[in-house]
N, C-alpha and C positions, 0 to 999 in steps of 0.2 A: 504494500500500500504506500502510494505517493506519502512523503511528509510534508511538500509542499505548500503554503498558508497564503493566503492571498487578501491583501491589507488594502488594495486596492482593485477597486471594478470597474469594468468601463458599463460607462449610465446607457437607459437606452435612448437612441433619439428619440425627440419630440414628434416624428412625423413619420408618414410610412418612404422606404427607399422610395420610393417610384415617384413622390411628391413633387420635386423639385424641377422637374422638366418645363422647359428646356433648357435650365441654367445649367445641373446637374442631373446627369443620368442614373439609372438605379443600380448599373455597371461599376462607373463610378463612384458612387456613394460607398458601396458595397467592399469596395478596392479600399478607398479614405478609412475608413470607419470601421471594420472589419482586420483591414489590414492594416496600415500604418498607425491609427489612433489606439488599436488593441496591444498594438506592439510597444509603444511606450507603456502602457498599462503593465505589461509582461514584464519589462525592463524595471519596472517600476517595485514590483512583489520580488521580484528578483533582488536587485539591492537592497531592501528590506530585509530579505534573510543574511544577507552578508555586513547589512550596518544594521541592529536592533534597535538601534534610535532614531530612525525611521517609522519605528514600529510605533501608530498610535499620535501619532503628530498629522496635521490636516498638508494636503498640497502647498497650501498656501503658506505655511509657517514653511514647511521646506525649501521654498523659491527662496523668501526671506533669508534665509540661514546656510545654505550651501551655492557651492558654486561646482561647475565641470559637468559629471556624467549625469549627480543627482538635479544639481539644477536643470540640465536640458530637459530632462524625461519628467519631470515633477511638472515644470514651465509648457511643456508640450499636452500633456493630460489636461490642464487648465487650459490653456489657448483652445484645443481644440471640445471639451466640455462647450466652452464661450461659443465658439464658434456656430457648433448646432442650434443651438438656442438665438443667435442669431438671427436665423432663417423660417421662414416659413411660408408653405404653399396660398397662403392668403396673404402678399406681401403689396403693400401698397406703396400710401406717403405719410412721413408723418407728421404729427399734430402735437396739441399741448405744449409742455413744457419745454421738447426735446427742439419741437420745429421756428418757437420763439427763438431758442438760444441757437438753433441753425441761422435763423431771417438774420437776427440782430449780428452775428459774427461775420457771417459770409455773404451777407447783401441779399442771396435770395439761395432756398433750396439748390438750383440749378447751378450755382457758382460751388455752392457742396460737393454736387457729385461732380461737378469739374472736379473741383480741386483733388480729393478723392481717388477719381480714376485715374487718375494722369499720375498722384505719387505710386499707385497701384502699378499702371503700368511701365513706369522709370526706375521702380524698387530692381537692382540689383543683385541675382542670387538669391537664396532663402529668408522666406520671413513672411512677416506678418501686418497690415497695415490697418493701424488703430483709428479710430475717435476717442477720445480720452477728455474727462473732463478734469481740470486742474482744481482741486480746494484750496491751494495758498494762493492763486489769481481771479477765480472761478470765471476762466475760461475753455472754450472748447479748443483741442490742437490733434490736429492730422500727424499723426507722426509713423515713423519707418517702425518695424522691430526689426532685426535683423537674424536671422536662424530661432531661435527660440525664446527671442526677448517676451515679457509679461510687463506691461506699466505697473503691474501694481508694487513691483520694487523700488518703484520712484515716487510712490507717493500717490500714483494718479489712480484717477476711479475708470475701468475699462468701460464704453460705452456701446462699441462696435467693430466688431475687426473682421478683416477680408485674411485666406489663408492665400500667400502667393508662393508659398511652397510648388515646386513643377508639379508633383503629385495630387496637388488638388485639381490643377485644370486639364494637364495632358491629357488621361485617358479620353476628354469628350471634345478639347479642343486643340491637341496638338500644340503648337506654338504660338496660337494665336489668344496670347494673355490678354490682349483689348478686349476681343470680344468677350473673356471671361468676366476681366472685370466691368464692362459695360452691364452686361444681361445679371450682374450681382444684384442692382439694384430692381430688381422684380420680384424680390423674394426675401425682401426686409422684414424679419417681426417685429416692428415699429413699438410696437404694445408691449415687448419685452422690454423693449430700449427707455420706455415710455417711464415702467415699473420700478426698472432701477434708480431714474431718476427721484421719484418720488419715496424711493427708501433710500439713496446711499446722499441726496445732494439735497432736498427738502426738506424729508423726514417725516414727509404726510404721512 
């Protein structure tokens, strides 16, 4: 019998594989999520057995406190957690608080997803590109992560992130990252983005 322990799961998505068409495919999905995002999870029960102080501490206090193999895989679990929850088959435009602090920063929605897609498609190599909202300026900032970054090591409150890892868009679009991150925006769950706001920056 395996002695095995596993301290860490991977959650399940919010939606069914097949939802996200035609941003993502259920191919795709399937390959993401299945395969790469269970694989840090693996990696993750793995070092756990070999450091015990691991054992019982959340993702989030790990990012905090290590750096190298544990930080990537701890930082990867959470990005890509974030990320699912991001999305969803009913995605529209948003509203409320989120799209206030969109109008007043970038002039209009539409200068957003400029801005946005374009760091999206400029981003260099592996990584992740955030919405972030700052609590010591409290403003919004677009920024790079690069391979496995997390903002919340720096303080900032995650708001939205696009995965620009190759493996999130090759399987369905080969080389063509614009259009990945162009068609992202079809499949926002705004009302996610909506909730955090009003628990991590309000406190309604």
């Amino acid at each position: 019998m395996s002695t095995d322990r596993f301290y860490f799961s991977l959650p399940p998505l919010p939606w069914p594989k097949d939802s996200l068409k035609p941003f993502l495919s259920q191919e795709a999905i399937t390959l993401h999520y299945n395969g790469h995002h269970n694989e840090y999870i693996e990696k993750m029960n793995s070092l756990a057995q070999q450091y015990p102080e691991l054992q019982g501490i959340t993702l989030e206090e790990i990012v905090h406190r290590y750096t190298g193999q544990i930080y990537n895989n701890a930082s990867q679990i959470l990005n890509h957690n974030f990320f699912w929850k991001c999305l969803s088959p009913n995605g529209g435009v948003p509203t409320g608080n989120i799209y206030a602090l969109i109008q007043a920063q970038f002039q209009s929605y539409e200068n957003f997803i400029r801005e946005f897609t374009q760091r999206a498609i400029n981003h260099f190599g592996s990584g992740w590109i955030w919405l972030i909202y700052d609590p010591s300026t409290k403003f919004l900032m677009i920024m790079d992560g690069h391979d496995a970054y997390n903002p919340i090591i720096d303080g900032y409150i995650p708001l939205l992130t696009l995965d620009v890892w190759e493996h999130a868009f090759c399987p369905d679009y080969q080389n063509r990252k614009k259009n990945y991150a162009e068609n992202f925006w079809q499949v926002i769950n705004w009302n996610y983005i909506e909730t955090i706001m009003q628990e991590r920056i309000f406190g309604e």
